[in-house]
N, C-alpha and C positions, 0 to 999 in steps of 0.2 A: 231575629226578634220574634216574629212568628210561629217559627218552630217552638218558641218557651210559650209563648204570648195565647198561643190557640189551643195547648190541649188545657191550660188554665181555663181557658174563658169554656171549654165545651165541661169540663166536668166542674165550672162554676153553676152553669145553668144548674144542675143538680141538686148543688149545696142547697142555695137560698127556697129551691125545692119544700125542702123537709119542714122549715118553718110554714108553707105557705100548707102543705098538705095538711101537717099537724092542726092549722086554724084554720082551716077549711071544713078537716075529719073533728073536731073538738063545734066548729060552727054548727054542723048539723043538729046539733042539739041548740033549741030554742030558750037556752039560757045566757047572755053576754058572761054571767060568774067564769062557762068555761074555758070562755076564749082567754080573760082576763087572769085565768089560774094556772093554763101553758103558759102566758107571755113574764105571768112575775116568777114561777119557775124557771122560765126558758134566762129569764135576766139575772137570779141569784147565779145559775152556772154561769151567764156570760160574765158574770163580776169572777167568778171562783175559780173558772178552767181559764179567761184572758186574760188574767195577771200572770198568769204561767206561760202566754203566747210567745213570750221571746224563746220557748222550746223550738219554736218552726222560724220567728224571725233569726234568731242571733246563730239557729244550724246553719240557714241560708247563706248568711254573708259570710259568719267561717268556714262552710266548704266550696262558698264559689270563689274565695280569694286561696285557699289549698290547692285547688282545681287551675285555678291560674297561675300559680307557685310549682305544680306540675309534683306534690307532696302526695304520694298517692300512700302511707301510712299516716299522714294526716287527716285525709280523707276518711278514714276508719275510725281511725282515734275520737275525730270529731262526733260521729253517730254515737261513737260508744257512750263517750262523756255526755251528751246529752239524753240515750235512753237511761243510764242512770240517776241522772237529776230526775228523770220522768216518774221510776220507779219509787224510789226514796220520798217526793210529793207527794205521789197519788195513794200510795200507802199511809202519810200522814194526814191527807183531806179522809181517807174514811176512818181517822182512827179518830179523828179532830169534827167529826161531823154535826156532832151533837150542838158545841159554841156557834160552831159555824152557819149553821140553820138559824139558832133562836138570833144570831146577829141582825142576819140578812133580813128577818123577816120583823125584825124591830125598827128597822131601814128602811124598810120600803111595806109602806101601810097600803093596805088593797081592803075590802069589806070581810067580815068574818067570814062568810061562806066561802072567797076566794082565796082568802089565806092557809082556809080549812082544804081544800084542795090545791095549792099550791105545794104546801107539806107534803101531803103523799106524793105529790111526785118528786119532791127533792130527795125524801125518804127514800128512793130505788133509783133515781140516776148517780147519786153521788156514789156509788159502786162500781162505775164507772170510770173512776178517777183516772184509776195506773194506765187503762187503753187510752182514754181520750191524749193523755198527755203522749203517751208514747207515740200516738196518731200525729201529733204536733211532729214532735221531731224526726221520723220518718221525713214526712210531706215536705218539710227545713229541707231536709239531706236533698232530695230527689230534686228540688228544685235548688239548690244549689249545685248540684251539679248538670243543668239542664235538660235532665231527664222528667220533664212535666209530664211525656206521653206517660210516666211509669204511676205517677203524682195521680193522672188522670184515671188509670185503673184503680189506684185506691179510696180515689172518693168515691166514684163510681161504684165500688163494693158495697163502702159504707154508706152512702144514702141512698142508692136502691133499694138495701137492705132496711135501712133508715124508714123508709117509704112503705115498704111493703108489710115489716113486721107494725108499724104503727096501724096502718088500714085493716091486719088483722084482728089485731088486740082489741082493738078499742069498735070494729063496727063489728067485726067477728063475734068475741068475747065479751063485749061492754066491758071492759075495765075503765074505758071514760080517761083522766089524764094518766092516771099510774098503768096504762098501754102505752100511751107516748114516752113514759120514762122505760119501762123497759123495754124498749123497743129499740129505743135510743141504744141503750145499756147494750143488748146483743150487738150490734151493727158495730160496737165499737172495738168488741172484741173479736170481733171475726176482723174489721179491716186491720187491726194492730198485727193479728195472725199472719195474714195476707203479707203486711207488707213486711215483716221480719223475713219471711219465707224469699222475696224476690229482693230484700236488700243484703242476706248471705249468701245469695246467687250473683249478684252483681259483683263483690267484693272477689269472690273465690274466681270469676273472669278477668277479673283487672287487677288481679295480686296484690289490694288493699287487703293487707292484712289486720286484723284487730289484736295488736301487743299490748297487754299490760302494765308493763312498761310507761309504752309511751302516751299510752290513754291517762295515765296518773303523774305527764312531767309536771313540776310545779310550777312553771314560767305559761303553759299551756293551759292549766285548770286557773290562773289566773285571770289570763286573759278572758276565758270562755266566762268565769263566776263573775268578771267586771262588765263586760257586754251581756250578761244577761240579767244582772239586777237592774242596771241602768233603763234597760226596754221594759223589767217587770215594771218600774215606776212610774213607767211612760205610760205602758198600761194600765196602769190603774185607774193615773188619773184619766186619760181617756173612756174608760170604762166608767169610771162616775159622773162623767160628762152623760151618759145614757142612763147610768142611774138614776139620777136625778132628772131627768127629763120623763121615763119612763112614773117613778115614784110622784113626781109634779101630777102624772097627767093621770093618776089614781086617786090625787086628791081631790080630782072635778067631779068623781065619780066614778061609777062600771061603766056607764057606756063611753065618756070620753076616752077610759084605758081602754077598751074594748079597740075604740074607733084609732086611735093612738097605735094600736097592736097591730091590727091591720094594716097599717098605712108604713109600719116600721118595717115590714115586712116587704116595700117598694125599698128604701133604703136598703136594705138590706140585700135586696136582687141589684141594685145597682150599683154599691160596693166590690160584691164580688164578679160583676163583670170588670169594673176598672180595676178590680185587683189581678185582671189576667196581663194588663200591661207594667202594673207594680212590680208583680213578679218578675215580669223580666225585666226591669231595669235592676231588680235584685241580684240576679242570676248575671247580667250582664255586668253592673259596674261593679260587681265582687270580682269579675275574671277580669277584667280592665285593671282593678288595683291589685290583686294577685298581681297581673302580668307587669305593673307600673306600665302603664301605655295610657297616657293622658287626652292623646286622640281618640283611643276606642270610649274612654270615659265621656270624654263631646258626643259622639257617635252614639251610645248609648241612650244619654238623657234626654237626646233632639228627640231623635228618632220614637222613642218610647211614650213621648210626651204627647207628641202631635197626635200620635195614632189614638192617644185616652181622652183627650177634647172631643174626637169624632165620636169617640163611643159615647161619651156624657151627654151629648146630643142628643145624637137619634136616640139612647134610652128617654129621656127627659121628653122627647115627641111621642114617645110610643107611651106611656104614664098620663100623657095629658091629651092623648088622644083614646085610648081604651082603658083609664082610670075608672072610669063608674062601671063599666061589667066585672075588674079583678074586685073590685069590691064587695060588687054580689057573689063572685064565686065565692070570695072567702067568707062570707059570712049571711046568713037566713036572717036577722034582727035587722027588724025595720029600722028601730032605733040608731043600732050600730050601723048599719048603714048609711042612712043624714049626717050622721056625725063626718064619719068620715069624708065625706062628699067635701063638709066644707072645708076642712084643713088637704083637699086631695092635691092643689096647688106647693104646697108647700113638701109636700115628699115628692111628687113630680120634677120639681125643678131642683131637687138635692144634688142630684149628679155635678150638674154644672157648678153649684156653689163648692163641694168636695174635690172635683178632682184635682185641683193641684194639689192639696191637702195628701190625696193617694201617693200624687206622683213623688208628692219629694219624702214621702216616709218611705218610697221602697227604692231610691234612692241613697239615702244614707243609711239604712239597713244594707243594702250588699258594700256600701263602704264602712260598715260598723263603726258610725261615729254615732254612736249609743249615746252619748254624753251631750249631745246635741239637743238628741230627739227629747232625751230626757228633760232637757231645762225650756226646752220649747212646749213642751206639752206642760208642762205647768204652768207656766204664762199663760198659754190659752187656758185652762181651765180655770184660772181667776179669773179671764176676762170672760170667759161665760159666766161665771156664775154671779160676776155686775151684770151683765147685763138681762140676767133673770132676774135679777132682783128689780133693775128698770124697768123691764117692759109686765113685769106681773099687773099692772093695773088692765092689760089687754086680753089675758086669761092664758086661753091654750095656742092661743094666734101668737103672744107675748111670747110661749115657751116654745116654738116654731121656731118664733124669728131669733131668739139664744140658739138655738144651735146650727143655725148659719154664721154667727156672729162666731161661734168658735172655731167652726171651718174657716172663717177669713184669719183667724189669730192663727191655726197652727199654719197656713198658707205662711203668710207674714215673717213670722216666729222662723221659721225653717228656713223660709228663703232668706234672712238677715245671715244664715248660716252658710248659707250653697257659694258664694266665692271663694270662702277658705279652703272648703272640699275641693271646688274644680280644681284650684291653685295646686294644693298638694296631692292632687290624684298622678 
């Protein structure tokens, strides 16, 4: 479990990185529009590129249960059919780019000067498309087959690179947000490069071979198209669940999205730590159901579980004890600043509310009962969005306490699901 568990969590540190540098390098400018104009940027892609997620979730659980089937042309097959979905996408988000902008940004209302600058930068990441997706399904593969250390060099490419070419553009160059977009845009095509490079090295050592044939059986492209529309759905609505939390807290104004941005950005660092033990219960109960071994499938969830309540913790201490300096780092506005201070409780203590929520989605992703997640994550997204509608007389405190409310429904939701799974693991 820690062999998967730790190089996730070391080249998580990195990820949630890139968000926090971008509004920090976008903070030093003593205007909230710009923090405001990466985060409604940064959210059109998370709506655009995370409805495509089940690239890396739905690789995962089909190459860790190949892997435990001991299918080692399945194993290949599997990459292939999903860089193709990647490609065939990504090529149609830039041909489709044009709808797809004026959608998003009819969607989510920000003030005219941040909108005015959220464009340019949608205008040069969505170029990005074909890598970011490709980047999905790699990182699927790698951690499906418990190769994280490998997972681990390739974020590590990508948001160093992420990191460094953003600090250049934009304080180097002032290009201001369209440096964070293409910035983003390179990083992504180098780590796609990267990891093509070290996953036909991998294949050609362990005699997965990539046959056309069997990348195009029709019982197999089934499976793979029914397990991944079902995760895109789940995505979405998950996804709109932050949409509309994000777009709510643009209607109070710049500075509450400002403060909002920042504070999202704690979430977000403490996601992808508890996503270093998701992954492996990914990784893990897909080679449990591969193997049919119902004891490693126990074995798996204890184990995986216990270890993400410790982490939810101490993050949730460390947030509510060095909370008001990550605030000043990321942001020079007085303004932005108060704001965030007072909702800083409520993304502090996120962990704890989430992690079950983590645990049992990377749970029945490496057992790809897609059909689960899928009808659970709709549930909870009606039950958030009662209960945004009830607590709106409370403001942004009101649109806080909605999306705890919706970590307790997919908690819930999921777990009404988890003895069917144990049973037939």
């Amino acid at each position: 479990m820690l062999a998967i568990a730790l190089p996730v969590m070391l080249s998580n540190v990195s990820t949630p990185l890139i968000g926090v540098v971008d509004t920090a390098i976008v903070g030093r400018i003593p205007d909230p529009a710009y923090i405001g104009a990466v985060a409604l940027g940064a959210l059109v892609f998370t709506f655009v590129f995370w409805a495509f997620g089940f690239l890396r979730m739905g690789t995962t659980g089909l190459t860790a249960q190949a892997l435990g089937a001991g299918d080692a042309e399945e194993l290949a097959a599997g990459l292939g059919r999903a860089l193709l979905i990647a490609a065939v996408v990504g090529v149609a988000l830039i041909a489709l780019q044009w709808p797809i902008r004026e959608l998003a940004f009819a969607l989510i209302a920000g003030s005219e000067r941040v909108e005015a600058l959220a464009r340019g930068y949608f205008e040069i990441r969505i170029w990005a498309a074909p890598a970011t997706l490709a980047n999905y399904a790699l990182l699927g593969w790698f951690i499906g087959l418990g190769r994280t250390d490998i997972g681990l060099v390739l974020q590590l490419v990508l948001n160093l690179a992420n990191i460094a070419l953003d600090a250049w553009l934009v304080l180097g160059l002032g290009l201001d947000v369209r440096g964070v977009a293409l910035g983003t845009l390179i990083a992504e095509y180098l780590a796609a490069a990267v990891g093509l490079f070290i996953a036909v090295g991998y294949m050609r050592r362990h005699g997965a071979q990539l046959r056309l044939a069997r990348l195009l059986l029709a019982d197999r492209l089934r499976r793979t198209l029914a397990v991944n529309r079902d995760i895109m759905i789940r995505s979405l609505a998950l996804i709109l669940v932050f949409v509309w939390f994000m777009a709510e807290g643009a209607r109070h104004g710049d500075v509450t999205l400002a403060a909002n941005a920042v504070l999202m950005q704690f979430v977000s660092m403490s996601a992808y730590f508890l996503d270093g033990l998701a992954f492996a219960a990914e990784a893990l109960v897909g080679r449990a159901i591969g193997e049919r071994n119902r004891t490693a499938l126990a074995a798996a969830v204890r184990l995986t579980s216990v270890w993400a309540v410790v982490v939810a913790v101490l993050v949730s201490l460390v947030y509510l004890l060095a909370g008001p300096w990550l605030i000043d780092a990321l942001s020079t506005d007085s303004a932005t600043r108060a704001a965030a201070r007072i909702y800083l409780p409520w993304a502090a203590l996120a962990p704890l509310a989430g992690v079950w929520a983590f645990q049992l989605d990377g749970i029945f992703i490496g057992a790809t009962r897609s059909a689960e997640m899928r009808n659970a994550m709709l549930v909870s997204l009606l039950v958030f969005l009662v209960a945004w509608w009830l607590l709106r007389p409370w403001g942004n405190h009101g649109l806080w306490a909605a999306l705890y409310v919706n970590y307790l429904a997919r908690t819930l939701t999921l777990g009404c699901y988890y003895p069917a799974l144990a049973r037939s693991g």
